[in-house]
N, C-alpha and C positions, 0 to 999 in steps of 0.2 A: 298246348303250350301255355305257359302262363307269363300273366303280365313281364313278369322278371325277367324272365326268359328272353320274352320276345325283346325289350328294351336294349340287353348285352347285347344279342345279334345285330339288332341295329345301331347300336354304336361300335359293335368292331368294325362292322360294314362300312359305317361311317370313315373311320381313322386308317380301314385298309386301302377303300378308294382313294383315300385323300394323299396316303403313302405310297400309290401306286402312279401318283401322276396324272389322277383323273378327276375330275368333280365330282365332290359328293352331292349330296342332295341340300346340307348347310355346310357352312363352315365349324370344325367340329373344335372345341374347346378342351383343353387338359391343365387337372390343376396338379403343381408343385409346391405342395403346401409345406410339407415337415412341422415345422414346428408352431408356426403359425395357427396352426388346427388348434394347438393347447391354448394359446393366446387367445383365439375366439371365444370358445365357451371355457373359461375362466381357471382353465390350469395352467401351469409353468413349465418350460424347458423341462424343469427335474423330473416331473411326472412321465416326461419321453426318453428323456435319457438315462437315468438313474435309476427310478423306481422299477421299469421294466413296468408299469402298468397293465397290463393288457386292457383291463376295461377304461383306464382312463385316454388310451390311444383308438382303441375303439369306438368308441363314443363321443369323442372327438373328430374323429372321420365319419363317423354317423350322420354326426349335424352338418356336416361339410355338406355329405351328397345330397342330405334333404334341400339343403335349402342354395346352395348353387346349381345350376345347371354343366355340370362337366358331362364329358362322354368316357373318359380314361381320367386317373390318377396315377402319381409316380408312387412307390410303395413307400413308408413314414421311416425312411432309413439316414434320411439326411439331416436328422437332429442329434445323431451319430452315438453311440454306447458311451458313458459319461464314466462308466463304473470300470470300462474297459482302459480306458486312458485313462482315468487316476489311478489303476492299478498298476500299471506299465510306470507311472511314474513320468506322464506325456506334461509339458508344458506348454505346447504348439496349441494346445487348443484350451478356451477361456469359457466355464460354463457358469461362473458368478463374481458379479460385479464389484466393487471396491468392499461396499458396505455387507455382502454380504448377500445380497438378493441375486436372483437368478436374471443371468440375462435374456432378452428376448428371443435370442436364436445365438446359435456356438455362432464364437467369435474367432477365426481365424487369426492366430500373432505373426505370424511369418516369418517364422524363425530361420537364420542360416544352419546348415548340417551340415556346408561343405565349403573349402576353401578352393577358388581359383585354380590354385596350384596343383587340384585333385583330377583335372578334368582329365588326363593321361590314364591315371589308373579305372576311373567309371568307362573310359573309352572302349580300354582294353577289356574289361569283363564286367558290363554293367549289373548281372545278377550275384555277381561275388560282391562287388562294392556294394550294394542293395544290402547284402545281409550283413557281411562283415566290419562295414563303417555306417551306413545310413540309419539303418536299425535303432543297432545301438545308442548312436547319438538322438534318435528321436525316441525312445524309448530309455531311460536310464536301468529298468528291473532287468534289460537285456543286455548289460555289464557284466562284466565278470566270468566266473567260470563257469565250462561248459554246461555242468548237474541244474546250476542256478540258473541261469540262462533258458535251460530246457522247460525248466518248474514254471516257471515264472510265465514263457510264452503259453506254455498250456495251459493256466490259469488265464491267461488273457484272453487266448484262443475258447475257452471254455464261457466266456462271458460274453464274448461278442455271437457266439453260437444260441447265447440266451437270450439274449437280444433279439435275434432272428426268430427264433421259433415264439417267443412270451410277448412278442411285442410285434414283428414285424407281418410275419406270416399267417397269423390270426386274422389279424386288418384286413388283407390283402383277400384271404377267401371271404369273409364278411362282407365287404364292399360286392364281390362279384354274386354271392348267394342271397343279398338281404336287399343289393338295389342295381343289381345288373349294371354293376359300373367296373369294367377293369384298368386290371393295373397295365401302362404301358411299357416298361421298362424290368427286365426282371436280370439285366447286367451291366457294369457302368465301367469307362476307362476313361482315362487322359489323353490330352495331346503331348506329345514329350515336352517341347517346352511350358507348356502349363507345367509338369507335373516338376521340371525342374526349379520352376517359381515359386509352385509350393512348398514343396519337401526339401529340397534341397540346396540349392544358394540365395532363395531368397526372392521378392519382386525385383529389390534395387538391386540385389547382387544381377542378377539375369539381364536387367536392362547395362548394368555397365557392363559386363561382359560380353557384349553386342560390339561394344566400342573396342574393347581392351584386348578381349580372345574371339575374336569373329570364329574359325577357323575350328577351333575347340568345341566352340559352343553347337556347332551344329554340327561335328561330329560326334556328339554327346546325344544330341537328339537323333540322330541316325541308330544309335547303338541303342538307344531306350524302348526305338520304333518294333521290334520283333516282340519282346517283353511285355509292351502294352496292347498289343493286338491281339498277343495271343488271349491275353485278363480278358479282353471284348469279348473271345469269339468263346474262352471255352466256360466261362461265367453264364453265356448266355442259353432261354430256354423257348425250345420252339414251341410258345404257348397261344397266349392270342396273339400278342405282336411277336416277331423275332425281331426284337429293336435291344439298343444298346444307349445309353444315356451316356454322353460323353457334355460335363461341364468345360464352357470355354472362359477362361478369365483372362487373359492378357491380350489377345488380337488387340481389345478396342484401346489401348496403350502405347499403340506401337505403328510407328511412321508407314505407309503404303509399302514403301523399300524394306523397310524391316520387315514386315509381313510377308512378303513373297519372299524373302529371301532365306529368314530363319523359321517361319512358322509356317509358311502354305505348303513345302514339299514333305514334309510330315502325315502333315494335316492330310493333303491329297492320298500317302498312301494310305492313311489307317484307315482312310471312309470306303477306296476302293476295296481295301482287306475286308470288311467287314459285308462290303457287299457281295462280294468273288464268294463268303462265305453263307449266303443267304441270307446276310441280315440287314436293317435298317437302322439310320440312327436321327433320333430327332434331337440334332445339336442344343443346345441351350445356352445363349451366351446372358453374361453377368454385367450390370453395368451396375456402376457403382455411383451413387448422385451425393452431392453435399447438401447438405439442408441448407433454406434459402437464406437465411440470415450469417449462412458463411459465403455466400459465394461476392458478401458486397462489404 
């Protein structure tokens, strides 16, 4: 067995003991780099999201593993296809800054896609609403008539498919053949109220409809709950880890009361869905800080 070899075994070993409830023999580290990786050895967002790189994403997770000590990475999917949403015609997401330069890492706008008044019809069939109004509106190339509509999402569908294979999945066996480092995460879902924060009314819309539609709003994440479990469970691949990357953004925003009451009964089923299904999920929540010179 060789060096390589022997090194992945002992970091799956590492991350599966520590998954299982039991001490490992250290405390085992995973980095969540995306874009980040470009920034260090001196490329740009565009080189990850647009360009489809392969060796500039490569070689950027290269010098990651040389010279960190992780045990897992998350796979470089969360600098997100740039070429895919400006095709679609996406405004929600911000990949260059006023003048013209590349931002550090996509910048989330948080745009509304849905009014208040909507929560009745997402209630009653949240994967019709999904396609037939959310879509659309976060998407403008997915307007119009059906021909168009079709064209346009296969064109989209055909870029984010290039993304994955020219960019994503290259990485992903490179890191595991060239420095026995795997990826931890090979499927990712929401909480429903995250997902209704992001995509759909908004941070502020969600927080006043807390106030305004108690009643609505969590029967909205009740109805979102089958739809995002199922993206968990049938996304996911029994490789090294069967884990499921689930981003948390809103918990740390929200009153103790608000949390048990509109996001933990969610919350609780999708972890036990996903466990009932064999899998594991190493949450990851987001905090979000003000640079020092604004907080005074």
């Amino acid at each position: 067995m060789n060096n390589t070899q022997t090194l992945l075994e002992a970091r799956i070993a590492r991350l599966t003991t520590t998954m299982n409830l039991c001490e490992p023999d250290r405390v085992p580290a995973v980095g969540n780099i995306n874009s980040w990786a470009a920034h260090y050895t001196g490329k740009s967002l565009l080189d990850f999201s647009f360009a489809y790189d392969t060796g500039a994403v490569k070689d950027s997770y290269a010098c990651i593993a040389r010279e960190f000590s992780f045990d897992a990475m998350n796979p470089p999917g969360g600098s997100r296809p740039g070429s895919m949403y400006s095709s679609l015609g996406s405004t929600e997401f911000s990949f260059y800054q006023a003048d013209g330069a590349p931002h550090p890492g996509v910048q989330h706008l948080g745009r509304t896609n849905m009014e208040a008044s909507e929560y009745p019809e997402l209630i009653a069939d949240a994967y019709r609403f999904i396609v037939d109004k959310l879509l659309p509106r976060r998407f403008p190339a997915l307007r119009g008539s059906g021909a168009r509509r079709a064209m346009n999402l296969a064109k989209g569908a055909l870029l984010f498919q290039e993304f994955q294979t020219s960019a994503v999945a290259p990485t992903v066996r490179f890191l595991r053949e060239e420095y026995g480092l795997p990826v931890l995460t090979s499927s990712s879902t929401e909480m429903p109220l995250d997902l209704l924060a992001d995509y759909f009314r908004g941070f502020s819309g969600v927080l006043m409809d807390i106030r305004r539609c108690p009643n609505e709003l969590k029967a909205a994440c009740e109805a979102l709950l089958p739809l995002l479990l199922a993206k968990a469970i049938g996304n996911s691949k029994r490789e090294d880890f069967p884990t499921v990357f689930i981003p948390l953004h809103i918990p740390t925003y929200l009153k103790p009361n608000d949390f048990h009451s509109f996001y933990f009964p969610t919350f609780k089923a999708v972890i036990e869905g996903i466990v009932k299904a064999g899998r594991r999920s190493p949450l990851f929540m987001v905090c979000f800080l003000l640079p020092y010179e604004e907080l005074f």
